[in-house]
C-alpha positions as CSV (number, residue, x, y, z in Angstrom):
1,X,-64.6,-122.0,-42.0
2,X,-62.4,-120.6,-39.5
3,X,-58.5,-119.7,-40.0
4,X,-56.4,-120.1,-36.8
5,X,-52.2,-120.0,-37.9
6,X,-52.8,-120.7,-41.6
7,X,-54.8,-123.7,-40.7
8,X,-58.3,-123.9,-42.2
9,X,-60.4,-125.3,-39.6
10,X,-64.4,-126.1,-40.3
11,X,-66.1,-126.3,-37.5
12,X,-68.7,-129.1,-38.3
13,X,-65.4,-130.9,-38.1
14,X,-65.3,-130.2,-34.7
15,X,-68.9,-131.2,-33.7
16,X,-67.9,-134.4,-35.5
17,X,-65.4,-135.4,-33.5
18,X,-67.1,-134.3,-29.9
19,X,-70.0,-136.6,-30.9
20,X,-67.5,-139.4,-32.0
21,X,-65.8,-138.7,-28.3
22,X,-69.1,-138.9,-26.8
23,X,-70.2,-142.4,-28.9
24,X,-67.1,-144.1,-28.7
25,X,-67.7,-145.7,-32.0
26,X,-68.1,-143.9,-35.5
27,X,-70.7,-146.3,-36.3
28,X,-73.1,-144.7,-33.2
29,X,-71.7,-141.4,-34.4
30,X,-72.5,-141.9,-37.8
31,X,-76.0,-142.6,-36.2
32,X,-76.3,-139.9,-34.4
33,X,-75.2,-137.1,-37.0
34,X,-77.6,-139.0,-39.4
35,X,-74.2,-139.0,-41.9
36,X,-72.2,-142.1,-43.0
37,X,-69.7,-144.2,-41.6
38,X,-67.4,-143.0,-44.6
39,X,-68.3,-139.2,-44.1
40,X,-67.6,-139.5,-40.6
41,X,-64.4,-141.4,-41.2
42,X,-63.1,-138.4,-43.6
43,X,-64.0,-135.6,-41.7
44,X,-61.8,-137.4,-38.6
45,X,-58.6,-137.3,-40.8
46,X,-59.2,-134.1,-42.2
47,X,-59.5,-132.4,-38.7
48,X,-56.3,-135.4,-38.2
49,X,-54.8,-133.7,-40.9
50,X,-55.6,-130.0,-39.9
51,X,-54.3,-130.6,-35.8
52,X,-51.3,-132.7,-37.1
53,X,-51.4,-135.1,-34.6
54,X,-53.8,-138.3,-33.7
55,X,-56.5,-137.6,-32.0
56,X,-58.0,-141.0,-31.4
57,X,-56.7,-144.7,-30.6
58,X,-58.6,-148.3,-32.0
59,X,-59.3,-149.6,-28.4
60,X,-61.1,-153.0,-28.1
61,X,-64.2,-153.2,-30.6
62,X,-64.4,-149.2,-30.6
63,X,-61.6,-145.8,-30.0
64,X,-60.5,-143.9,-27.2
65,X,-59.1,-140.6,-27.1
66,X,-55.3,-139.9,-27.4
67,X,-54.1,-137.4,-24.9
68,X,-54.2,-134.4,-27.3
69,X,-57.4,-135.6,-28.7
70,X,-59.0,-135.6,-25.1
71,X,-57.1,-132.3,-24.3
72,X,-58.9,-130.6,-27.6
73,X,-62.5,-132.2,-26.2
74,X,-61.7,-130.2,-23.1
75,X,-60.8,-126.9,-24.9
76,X,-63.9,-127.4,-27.4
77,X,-66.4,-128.8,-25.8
78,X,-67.6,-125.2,-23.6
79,X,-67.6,-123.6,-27.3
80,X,-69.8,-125.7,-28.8
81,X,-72.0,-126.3,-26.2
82,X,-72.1,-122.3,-25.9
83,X,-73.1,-122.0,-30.1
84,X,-75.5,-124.7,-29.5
85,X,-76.9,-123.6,-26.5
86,X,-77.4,-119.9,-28.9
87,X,-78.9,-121.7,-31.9
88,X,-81.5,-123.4,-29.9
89,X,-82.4,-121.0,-27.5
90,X,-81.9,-117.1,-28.2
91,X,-81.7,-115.0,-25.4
92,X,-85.0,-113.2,-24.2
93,X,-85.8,-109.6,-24.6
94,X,-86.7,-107.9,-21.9
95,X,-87.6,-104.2,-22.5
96,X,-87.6,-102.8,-19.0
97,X,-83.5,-104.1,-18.8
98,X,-83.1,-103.3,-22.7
99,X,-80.0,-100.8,-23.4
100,X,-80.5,-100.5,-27.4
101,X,-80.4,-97.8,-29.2
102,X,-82.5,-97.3,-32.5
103,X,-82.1,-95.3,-35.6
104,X,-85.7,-93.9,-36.5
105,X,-85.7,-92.6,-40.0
106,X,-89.1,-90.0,-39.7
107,X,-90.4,-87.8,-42.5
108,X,-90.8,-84.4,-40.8
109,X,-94.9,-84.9,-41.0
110,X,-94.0,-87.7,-39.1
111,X,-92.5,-86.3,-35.6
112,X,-94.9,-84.2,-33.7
113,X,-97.3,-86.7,-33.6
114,X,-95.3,-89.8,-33.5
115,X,-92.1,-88.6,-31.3
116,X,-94.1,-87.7,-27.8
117,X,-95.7,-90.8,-28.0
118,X,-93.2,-93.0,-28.5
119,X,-90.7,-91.5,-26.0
120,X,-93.8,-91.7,-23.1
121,X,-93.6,-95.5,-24.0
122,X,-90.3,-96.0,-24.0
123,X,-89.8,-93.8,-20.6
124,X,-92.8,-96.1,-19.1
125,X,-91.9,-99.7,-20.4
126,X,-87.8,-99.4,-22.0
127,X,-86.6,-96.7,-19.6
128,X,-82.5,-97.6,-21.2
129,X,-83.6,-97.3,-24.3
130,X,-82.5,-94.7,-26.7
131,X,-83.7,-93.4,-30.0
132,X,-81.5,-91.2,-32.6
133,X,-84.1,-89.7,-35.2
134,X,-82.8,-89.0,-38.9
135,X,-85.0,-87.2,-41.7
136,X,-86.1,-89.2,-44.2
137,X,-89.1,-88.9,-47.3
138,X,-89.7,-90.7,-49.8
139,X,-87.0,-90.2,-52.2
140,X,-84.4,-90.8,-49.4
141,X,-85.7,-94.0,-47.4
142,X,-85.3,-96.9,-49.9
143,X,-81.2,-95.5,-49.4
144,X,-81.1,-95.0,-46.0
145,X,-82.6,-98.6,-44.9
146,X,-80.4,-100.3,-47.5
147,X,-76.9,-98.9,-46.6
148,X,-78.4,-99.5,-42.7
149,X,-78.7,-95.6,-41.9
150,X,-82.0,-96.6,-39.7
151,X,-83.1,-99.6,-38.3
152,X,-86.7,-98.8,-39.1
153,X,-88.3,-95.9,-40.8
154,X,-92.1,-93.7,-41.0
155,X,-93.0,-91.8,-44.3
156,X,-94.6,-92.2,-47.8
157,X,-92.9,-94.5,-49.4
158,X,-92.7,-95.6,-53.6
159,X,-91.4,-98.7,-55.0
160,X,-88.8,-100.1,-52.6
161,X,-86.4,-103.4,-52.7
162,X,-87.4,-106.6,-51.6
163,X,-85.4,-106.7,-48.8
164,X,-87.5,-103.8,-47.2
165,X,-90.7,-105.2,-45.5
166,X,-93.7,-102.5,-45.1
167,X,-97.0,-101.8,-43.0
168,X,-99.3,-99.7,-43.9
169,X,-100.3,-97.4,-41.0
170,X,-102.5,-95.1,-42.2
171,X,-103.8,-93.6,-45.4
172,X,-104.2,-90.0,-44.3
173,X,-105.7,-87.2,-46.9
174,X,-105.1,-83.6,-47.1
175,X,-106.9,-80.4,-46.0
176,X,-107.1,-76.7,-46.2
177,X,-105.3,-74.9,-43.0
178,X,-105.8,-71.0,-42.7
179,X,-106.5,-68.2,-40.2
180,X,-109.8,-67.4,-40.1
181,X,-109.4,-63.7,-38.9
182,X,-107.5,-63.2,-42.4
183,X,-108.7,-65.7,-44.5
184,X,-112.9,-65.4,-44.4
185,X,-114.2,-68.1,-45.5
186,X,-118.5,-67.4,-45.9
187,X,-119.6,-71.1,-46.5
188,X,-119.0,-74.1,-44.4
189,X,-116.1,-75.2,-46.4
190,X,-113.5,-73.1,-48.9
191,X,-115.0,-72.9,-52.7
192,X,-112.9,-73.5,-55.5
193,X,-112.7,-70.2,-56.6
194,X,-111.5,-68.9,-53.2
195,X,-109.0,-71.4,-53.0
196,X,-107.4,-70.7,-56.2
197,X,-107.8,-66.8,-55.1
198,X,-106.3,-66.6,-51.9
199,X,-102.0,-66.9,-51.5
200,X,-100.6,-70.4,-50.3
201,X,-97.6,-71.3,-48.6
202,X,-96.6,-75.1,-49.7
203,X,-93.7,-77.8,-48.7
204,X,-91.7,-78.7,-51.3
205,X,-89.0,-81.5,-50.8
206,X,-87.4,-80.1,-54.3
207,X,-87.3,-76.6,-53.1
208,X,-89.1,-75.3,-56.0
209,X,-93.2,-73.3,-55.8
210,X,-94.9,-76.9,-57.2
211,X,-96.7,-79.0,-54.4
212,X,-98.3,-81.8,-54.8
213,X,-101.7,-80.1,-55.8
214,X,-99.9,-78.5,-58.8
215,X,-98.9,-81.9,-59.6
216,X,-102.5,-83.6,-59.2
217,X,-104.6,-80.8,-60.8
218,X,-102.4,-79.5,-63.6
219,X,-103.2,-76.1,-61.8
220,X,-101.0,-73.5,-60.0
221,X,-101.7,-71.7,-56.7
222,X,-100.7,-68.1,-56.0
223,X,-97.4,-69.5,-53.7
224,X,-96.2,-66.5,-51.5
225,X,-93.5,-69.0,-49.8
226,X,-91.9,-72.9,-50.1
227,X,-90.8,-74.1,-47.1
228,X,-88.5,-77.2,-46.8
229,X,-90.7,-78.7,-44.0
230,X,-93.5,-78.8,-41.8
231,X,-91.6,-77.3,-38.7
232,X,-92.5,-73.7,-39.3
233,X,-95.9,-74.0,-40.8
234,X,-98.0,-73.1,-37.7
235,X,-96.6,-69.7,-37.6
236,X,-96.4,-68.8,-41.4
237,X,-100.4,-69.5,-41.3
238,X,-101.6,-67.9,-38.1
239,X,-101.9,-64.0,-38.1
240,X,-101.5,-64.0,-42.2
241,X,-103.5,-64.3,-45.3
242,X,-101.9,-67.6,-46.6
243,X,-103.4,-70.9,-46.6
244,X,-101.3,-74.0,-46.6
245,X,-102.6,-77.8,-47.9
246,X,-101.3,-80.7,-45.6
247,X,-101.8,-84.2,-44.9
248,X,-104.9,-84.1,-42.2
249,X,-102.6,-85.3,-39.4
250,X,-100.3,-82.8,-39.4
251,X,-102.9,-80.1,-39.5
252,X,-104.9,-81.3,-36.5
253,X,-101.1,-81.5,-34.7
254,X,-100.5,-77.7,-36.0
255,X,-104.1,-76.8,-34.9
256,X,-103.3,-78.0,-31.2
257,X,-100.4,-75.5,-31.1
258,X,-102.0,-72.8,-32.5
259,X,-105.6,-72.7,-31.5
260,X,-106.6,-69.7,-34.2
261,X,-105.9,-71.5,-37.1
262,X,-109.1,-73.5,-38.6
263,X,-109.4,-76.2,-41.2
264,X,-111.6,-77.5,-44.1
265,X,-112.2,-80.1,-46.5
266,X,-110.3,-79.9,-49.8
267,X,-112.9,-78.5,-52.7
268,X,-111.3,-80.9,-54.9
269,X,-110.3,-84.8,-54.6
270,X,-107.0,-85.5,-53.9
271,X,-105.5,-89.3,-53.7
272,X,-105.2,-90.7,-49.9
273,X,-101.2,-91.7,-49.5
274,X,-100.6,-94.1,-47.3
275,X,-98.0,-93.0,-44.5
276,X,-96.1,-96.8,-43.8
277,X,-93.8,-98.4,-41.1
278,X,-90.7,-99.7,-43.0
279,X,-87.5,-101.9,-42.1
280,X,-85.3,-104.3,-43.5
281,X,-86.5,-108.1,-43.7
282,X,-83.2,-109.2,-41.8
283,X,-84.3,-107.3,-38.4
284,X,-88.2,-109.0,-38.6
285,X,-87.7,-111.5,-36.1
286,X,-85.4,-109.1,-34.1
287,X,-87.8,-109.3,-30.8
288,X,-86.5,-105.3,-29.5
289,X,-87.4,-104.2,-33.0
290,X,-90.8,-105.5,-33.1
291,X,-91.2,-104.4,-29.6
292,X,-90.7,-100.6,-31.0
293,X,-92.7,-101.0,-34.2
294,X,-95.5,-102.5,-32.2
295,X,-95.9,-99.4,-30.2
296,X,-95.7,-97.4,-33.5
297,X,-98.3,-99.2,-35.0
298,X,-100.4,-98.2,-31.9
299,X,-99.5,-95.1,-31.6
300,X,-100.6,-94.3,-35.3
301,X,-103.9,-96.2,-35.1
302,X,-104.6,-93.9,-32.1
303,X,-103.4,-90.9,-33.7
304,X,-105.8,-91.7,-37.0
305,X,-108.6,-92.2,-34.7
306,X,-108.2,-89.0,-33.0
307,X,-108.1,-87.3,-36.1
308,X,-111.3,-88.9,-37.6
309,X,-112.9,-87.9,-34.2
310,X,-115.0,-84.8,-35.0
């Protein structure tokens, strides 16, 4: 319904009456809308009704237009052509000509492998295109992509509405990241009882000393320092004694920055998480949103690969 000057307008009432224009009859119309004669006959006098003035004449065996009827075909008719012409065939996306801009909810594990990437594509193939990055983990995302914070988001996700639709990208495990010239380590990986011996620095989104190996093994580590985030990892680890657990991914990033700092399997079995693509149901057949998930996809497949590579 549409409300022009306190009159309630539908506008089927409107595609009525252009089709009983076109057909002359309301018989054909009636046809043609695959409605009744009756229905078509009532929504004429209610759009009557709602113009206050005749809009049609009996003329012969069928009707003609009054003047104010064939005045409102004239003002109508580019209109609904127009929403038709929409409904039927939505414009094209084209990436290289593309000027939207995205909100990209990433967990801080999330950007240094993800960001680069995705910007080199978007430079390459959506050169207008613009990305605004918000933090997001798992406690946070369900919210953000709800109230429409981001249009699509990349973290560990848990139980999340139906109205969220999720890929899983990856299901990265952890490992053990240290400086060898501080932290010796005399077999090929680190034992239990060195692990459990040496001092850790962890991430903890709850800003308290319990990571998520205190909350898998029962167990507490000797925690010299909880960080809010990945960012400053690298450089807590290298030219110190502390060791730090991360998600596999984010250590072979850290280990490209700071080429001192070694890595090693876990000696104890921690569950794989799986890192996800998220975004809200309503935006799936957006074609410029599934032209940026697309490349995220990629980009993470390539990034797992590389990590897997030995």
């Amino acid at each position: 319904m549409n409300q022009i000057d306190g009159i309630n307008l539908d506008l089927n009432l409107l595609r009525v009456f252009a089709v009983v224009a076109d057909s002359q009859t309301v018989t054909a119309a009636a046809t043609k809308l695959y409605l009744t004669q009756s229905a078509v006959s009532a929504a004429l006098r209610r759009l009557t009704d709602a113009i206050g003035a005749p809009l049609f004449v009996r003329q012969g065996r069928g009707i003609t237009l009054t003047a104010r009827g064939r005045a409102l075909l004239e003002q109508t008719r580019p209109h609904l052509d127009a929403l038709l012409a929409a409904a039927l065939h939505p414009a094209g996306f084209d990436p290289a000509t593309s000027t939207r801009t995205f909100r990209l909810g990433l967990s801080d594990a999330t950007e240094g492998w993800l960001l680069p990437s995705l910007l080199k594509v978007c430079r390459r193939e959506a050169p207008h295109m613009q990305l605004i990055v918000l933090g997001v983990q798992f406690r946070t995302v369900s919210e953000a992509l709800s109230a429409g914070r981001v249009d699509a988001a990349v973290t560990v996700a848990d139980d999340l509405p139906s109205t969220v639709m999720r890929e899983t990208l990856f299901s990265g495990g952890f490992v053990c990241l240290f400086d060898p010239r501080h932290v010796h380590v005399k077999t090929k990986h680190i034992t239990l009882e060195q692990y459990f011996a040496e001092e850790h620095v962890i991430v903890s989104y709850n800003g308290d000393l319990r990571g998520v190996v205190e909350d898998v093994l029962r167990q507490s580590r000797k925690v010299r320092c909880s960080l809010p985030n990945f960012a400053t990892l690298g450089l807590l680890v290298q030219g110190g004694p502390l060791v730090a657990t991360v998600p596999a991914i984010v250590a072979h990033q850290i280990v490209a920055t700071h080429p001192h700092l070694r890595t090693s399997r876990l000696p104890f079995k921690l569950h794989k998480t799986p890192l996800e693509l998220l975004w809200p149901s309503a935006s799936n057949d957006d074609p410029a949103a599934r032209f940026l998930r697309g490349h995220i996809a990629k980009i993470a497949r390539a990034a797992e690969r590389r990590v897997a590579s030995p």
